[in-house]
N, CA, C and O atoms as a GROMACS GRO file, in nm:
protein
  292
    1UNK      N    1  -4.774  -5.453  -3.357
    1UNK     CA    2  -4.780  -5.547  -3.248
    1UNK      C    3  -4.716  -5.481  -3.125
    1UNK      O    4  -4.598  -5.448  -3.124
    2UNK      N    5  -4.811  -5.460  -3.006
    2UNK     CA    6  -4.698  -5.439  -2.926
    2UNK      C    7  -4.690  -5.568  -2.762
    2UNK      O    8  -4.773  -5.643  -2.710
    3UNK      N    9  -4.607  -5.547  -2.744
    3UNK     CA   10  -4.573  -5.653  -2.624
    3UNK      C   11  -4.510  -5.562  -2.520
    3UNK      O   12  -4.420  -5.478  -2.524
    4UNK      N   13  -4.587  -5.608  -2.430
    4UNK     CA   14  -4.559  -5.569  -2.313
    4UNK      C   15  -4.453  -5.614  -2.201
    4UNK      O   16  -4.493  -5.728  -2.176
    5UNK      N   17  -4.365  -5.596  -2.135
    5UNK     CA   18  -4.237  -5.647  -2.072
    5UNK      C   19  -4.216  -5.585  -1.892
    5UNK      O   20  -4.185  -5.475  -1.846
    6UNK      N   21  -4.243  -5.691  -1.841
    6UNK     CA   22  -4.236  -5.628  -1.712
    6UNK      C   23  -4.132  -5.591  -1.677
    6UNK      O   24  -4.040  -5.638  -1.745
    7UNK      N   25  -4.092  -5.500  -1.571
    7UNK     CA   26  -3.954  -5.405  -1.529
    7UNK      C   27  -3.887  -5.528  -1.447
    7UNK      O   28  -3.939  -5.601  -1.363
    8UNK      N   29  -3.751  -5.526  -1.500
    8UNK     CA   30  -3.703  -5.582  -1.360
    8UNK      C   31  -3.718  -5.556  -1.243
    8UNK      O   32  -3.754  -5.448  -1.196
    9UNK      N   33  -3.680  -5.700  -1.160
    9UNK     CA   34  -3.720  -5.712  -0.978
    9UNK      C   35  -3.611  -5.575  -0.926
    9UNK      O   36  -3.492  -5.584  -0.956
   10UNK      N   37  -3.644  -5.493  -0.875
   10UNK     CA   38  -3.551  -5.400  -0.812
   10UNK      C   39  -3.441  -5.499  -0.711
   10UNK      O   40  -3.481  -5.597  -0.649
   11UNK      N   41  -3.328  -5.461  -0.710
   11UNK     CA   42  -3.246  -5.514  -0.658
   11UNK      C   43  -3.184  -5.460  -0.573
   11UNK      O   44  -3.073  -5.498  -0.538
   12UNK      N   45  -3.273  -5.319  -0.505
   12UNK     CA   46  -3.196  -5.281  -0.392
   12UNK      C   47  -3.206  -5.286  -0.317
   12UNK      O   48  -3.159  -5.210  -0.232
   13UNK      N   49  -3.287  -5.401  -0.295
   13UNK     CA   50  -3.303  -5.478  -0.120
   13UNK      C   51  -3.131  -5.489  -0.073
   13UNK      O   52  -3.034  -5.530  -0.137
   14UNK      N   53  -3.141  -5.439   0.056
   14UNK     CA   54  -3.013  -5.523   0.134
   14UNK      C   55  -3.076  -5.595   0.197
   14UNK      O   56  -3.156  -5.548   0.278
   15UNK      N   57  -3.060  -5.761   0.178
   15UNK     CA   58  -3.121  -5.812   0.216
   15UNK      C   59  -3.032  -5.894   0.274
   15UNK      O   60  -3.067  -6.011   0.284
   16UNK      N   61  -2.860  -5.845   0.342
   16UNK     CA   62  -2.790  -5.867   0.419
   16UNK      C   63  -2.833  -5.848   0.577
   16UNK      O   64  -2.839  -5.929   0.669
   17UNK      N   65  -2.854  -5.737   0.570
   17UNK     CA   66  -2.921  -5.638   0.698
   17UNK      C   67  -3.054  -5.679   0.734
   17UNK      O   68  -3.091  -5.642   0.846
   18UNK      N   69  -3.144  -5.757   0.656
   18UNK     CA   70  -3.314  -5.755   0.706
   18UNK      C   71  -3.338  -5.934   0.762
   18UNK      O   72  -3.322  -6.045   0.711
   19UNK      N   73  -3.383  -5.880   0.889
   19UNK     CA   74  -3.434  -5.964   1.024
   19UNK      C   75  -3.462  -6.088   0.903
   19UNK      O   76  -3.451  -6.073   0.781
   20UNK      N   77  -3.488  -6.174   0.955
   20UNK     CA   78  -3.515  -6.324   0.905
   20UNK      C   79  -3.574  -6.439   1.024
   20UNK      O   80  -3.555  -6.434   1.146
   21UNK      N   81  -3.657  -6.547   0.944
   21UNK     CA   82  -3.678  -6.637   0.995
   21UNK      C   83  -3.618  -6.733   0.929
   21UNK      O   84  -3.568  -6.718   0.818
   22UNK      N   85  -3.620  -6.861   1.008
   22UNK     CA   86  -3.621  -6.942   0.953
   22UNK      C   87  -3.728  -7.060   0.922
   22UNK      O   88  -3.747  -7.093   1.040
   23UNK      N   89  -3.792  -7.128   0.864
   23UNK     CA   90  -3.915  -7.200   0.785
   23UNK      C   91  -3.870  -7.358   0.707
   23UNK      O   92  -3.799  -7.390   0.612
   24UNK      N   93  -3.958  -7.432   0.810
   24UNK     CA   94  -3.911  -7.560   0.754
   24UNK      C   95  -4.050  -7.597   0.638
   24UNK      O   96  -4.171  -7.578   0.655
   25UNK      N   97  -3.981  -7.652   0.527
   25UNK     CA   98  -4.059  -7.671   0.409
   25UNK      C   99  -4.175  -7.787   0.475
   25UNK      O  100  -4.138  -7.858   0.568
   26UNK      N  101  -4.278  -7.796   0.434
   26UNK     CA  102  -4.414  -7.881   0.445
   26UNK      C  103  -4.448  -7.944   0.286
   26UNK      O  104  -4.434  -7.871   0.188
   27UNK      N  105  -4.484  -8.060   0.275
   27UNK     CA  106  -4.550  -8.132   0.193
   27UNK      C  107  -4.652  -8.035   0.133
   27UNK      O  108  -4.725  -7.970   0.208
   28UNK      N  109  -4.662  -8.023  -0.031
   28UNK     CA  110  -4.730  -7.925  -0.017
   28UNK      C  111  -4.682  -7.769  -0.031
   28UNK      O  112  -4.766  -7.709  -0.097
   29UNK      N  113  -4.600  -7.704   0.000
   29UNK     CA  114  -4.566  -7.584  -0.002
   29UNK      C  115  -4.497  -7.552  -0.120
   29UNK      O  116  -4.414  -7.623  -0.175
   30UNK      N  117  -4.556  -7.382  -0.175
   30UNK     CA  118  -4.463  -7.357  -0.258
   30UNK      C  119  -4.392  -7.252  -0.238
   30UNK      O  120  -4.384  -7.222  -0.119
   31UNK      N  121  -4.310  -7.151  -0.346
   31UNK     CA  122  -4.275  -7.054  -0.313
   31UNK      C  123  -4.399  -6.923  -0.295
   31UNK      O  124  -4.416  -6.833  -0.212
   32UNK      N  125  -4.452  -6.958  -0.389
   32UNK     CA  126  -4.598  -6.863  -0.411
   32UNK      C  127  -4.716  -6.855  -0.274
   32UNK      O  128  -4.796  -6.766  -0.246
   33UNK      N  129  -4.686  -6.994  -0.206
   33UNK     CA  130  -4.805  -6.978  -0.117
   33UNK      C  131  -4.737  -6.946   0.044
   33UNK      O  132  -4.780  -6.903   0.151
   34UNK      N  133  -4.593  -7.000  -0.015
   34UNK     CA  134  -4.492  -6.953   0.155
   34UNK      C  135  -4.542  -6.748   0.136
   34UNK      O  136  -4.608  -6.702   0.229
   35UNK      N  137  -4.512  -6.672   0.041
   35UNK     CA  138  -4.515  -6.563   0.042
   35UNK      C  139  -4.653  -6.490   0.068
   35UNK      O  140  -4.660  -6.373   0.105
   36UNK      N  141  -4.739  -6.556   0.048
   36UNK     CA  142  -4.864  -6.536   0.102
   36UNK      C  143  -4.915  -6.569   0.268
   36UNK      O  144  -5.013  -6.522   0.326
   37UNK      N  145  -4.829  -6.649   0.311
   37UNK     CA  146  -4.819  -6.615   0.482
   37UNK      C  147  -4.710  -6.529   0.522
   37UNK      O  148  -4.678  -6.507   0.639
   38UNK      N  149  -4.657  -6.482   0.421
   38UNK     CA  150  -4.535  -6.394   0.516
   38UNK      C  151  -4.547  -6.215   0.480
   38UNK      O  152  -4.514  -6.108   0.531
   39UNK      N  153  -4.595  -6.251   0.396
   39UNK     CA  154  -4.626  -6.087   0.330
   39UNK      C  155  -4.765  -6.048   0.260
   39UNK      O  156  -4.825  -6.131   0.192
   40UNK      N  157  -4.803  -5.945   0.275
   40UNK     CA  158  -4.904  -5.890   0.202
   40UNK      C  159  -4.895  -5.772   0.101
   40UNK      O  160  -5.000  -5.715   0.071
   41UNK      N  161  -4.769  -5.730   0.041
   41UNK     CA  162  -4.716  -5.644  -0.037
   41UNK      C  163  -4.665  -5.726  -0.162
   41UNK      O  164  -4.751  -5.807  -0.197
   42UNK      N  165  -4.544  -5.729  -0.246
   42UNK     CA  166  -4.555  -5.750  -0.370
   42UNK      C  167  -4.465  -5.916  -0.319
   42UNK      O  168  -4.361  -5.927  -0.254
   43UNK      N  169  -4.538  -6.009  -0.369
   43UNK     CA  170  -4.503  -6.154  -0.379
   43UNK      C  171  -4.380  -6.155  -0.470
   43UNK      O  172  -4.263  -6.169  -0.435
   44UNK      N  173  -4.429  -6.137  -0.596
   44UNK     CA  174  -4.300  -6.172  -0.648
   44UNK      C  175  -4.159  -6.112  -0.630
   44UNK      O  176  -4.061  -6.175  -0.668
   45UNK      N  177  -4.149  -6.003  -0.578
   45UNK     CA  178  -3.996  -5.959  -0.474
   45UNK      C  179  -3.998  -6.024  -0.353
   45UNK      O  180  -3.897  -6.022  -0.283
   46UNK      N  181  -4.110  -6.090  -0.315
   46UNK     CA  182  -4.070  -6.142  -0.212
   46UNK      C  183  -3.966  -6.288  -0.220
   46UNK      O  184  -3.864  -6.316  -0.157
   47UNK      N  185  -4.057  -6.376  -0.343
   47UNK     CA  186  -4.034  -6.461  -0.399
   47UNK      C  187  -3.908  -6.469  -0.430
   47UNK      O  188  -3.842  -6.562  -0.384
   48UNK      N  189  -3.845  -6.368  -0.520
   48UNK     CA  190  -3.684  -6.328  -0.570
   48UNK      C  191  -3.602  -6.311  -0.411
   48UNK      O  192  -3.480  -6.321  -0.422
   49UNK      N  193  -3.649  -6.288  -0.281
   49UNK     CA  194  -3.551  -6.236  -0.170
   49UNK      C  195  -3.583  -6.378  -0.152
   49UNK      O  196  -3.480  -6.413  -0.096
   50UNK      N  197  -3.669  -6.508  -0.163
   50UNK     CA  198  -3.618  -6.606  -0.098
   50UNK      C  199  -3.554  -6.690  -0.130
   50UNK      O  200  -3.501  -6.770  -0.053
   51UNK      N  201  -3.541  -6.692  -0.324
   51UNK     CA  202  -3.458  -6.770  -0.376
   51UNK      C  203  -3.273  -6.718  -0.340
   51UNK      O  204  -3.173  -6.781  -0.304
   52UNK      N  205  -3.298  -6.582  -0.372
   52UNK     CA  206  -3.175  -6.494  -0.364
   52UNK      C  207  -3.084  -6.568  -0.186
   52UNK      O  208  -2.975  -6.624  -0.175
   53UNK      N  209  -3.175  -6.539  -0.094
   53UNK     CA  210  -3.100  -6.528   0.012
   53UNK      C  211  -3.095  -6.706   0.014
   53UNK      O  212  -2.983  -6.739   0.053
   54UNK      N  213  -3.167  -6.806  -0.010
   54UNK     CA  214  -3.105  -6.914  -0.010
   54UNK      C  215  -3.066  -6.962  -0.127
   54UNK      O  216  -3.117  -7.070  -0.156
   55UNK      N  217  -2.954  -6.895  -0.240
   55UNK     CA  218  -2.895  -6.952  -0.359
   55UNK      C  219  -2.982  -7.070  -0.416
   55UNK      O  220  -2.930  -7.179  -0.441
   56UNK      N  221  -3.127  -7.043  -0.436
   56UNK     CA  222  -3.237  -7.146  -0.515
   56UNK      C  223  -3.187  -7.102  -0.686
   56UNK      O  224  -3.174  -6.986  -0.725
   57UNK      N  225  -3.172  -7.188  -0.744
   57UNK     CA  226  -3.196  -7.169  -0.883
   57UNK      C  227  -3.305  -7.183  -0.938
   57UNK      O  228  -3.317  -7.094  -1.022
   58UNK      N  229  -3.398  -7.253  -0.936
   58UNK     CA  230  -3.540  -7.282  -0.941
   58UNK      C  231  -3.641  -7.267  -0.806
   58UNK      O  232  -3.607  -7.206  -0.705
   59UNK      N  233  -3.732  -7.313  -0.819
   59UNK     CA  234  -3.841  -7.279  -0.746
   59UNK      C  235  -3.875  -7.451  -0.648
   59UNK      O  236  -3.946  -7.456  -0.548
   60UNK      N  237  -3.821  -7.541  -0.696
   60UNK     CA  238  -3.839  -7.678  -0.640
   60UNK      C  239  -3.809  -7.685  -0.496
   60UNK      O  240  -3.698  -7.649  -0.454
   61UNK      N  241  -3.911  -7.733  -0.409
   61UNK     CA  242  -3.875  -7.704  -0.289
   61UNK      C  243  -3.913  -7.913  -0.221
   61UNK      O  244  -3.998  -8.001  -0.237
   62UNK      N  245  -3.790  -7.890  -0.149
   62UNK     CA  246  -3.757  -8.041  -0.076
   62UNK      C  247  -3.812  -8.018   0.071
   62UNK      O  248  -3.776  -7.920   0.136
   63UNK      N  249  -3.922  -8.135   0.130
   63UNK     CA  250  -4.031  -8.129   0.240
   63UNK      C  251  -3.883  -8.162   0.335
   63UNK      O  252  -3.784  -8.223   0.296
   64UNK      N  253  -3.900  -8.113   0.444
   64UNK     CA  254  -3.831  -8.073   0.546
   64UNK      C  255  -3.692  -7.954   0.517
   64UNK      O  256  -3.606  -7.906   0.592
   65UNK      N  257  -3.714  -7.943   0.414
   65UNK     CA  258  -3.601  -7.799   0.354
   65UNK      C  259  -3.655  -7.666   0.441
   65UNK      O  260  -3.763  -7.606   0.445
   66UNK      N  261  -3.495  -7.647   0.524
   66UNK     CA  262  -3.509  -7.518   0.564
   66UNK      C  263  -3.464  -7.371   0.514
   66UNK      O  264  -3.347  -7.336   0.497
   67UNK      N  265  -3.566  -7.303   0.497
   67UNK     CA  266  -3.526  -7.167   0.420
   67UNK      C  267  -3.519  -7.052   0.493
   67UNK      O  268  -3.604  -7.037   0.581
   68UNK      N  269  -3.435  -6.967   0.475
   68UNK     CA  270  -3.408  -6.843   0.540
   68UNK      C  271  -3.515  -6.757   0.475
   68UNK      O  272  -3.508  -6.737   0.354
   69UNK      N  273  -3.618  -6.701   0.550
   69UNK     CA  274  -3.720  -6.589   0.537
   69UNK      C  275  -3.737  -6.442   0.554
   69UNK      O  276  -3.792  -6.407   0.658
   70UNK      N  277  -3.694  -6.335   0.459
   70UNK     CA  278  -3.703  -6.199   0.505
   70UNK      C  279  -3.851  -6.161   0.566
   70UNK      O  280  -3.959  -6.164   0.508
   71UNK      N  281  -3.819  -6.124   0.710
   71UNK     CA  282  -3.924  -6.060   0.780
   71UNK      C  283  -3.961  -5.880   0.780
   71UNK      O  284  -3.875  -5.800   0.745
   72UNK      N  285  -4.069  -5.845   0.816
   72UNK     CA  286  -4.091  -5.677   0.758
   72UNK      C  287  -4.072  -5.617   0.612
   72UNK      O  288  -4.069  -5.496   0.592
   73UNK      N  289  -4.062  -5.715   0.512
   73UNK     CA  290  -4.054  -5.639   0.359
   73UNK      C  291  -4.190  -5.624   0.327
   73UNK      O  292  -4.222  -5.572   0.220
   0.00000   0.00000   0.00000
């Protein structure tokens, strides 16, 4: 049997240092489809820099919730 295991999210974003927006949540929005207007490179690191930089434990997002957005990754 073999199983396959994806690599961990690299974690060497400084993602202290990288430009940001800020993004008010919409009815409707998820994490998956916010990262698809903000980037066209790998979603799911993107996904991990937006939970990361706003301490999300899950993925549940509250309509008028504002989130801090890494810009240029």
């Amino acid at each position: 049997m073999i199983f396959f295991v994806k690599k961990p999210i690299n974690e060497q974003y400084q993602y202290q240092n990288t430009p940001t927006v800020e993004y008010k949540i919409q009815k409707g929005d998820t994490l998956w489809g916010i990262s698809h207007k903000f980037t066209n490179k790998n979603h799911q690191e993107f996904i991990y820099l937006i939970k990361k930089m706003n301490n999300l434990d899950n993925s549940l997002l509250i309509e008028d919730q504002i989130l801090i957005l890494p810009v240029n990754i």
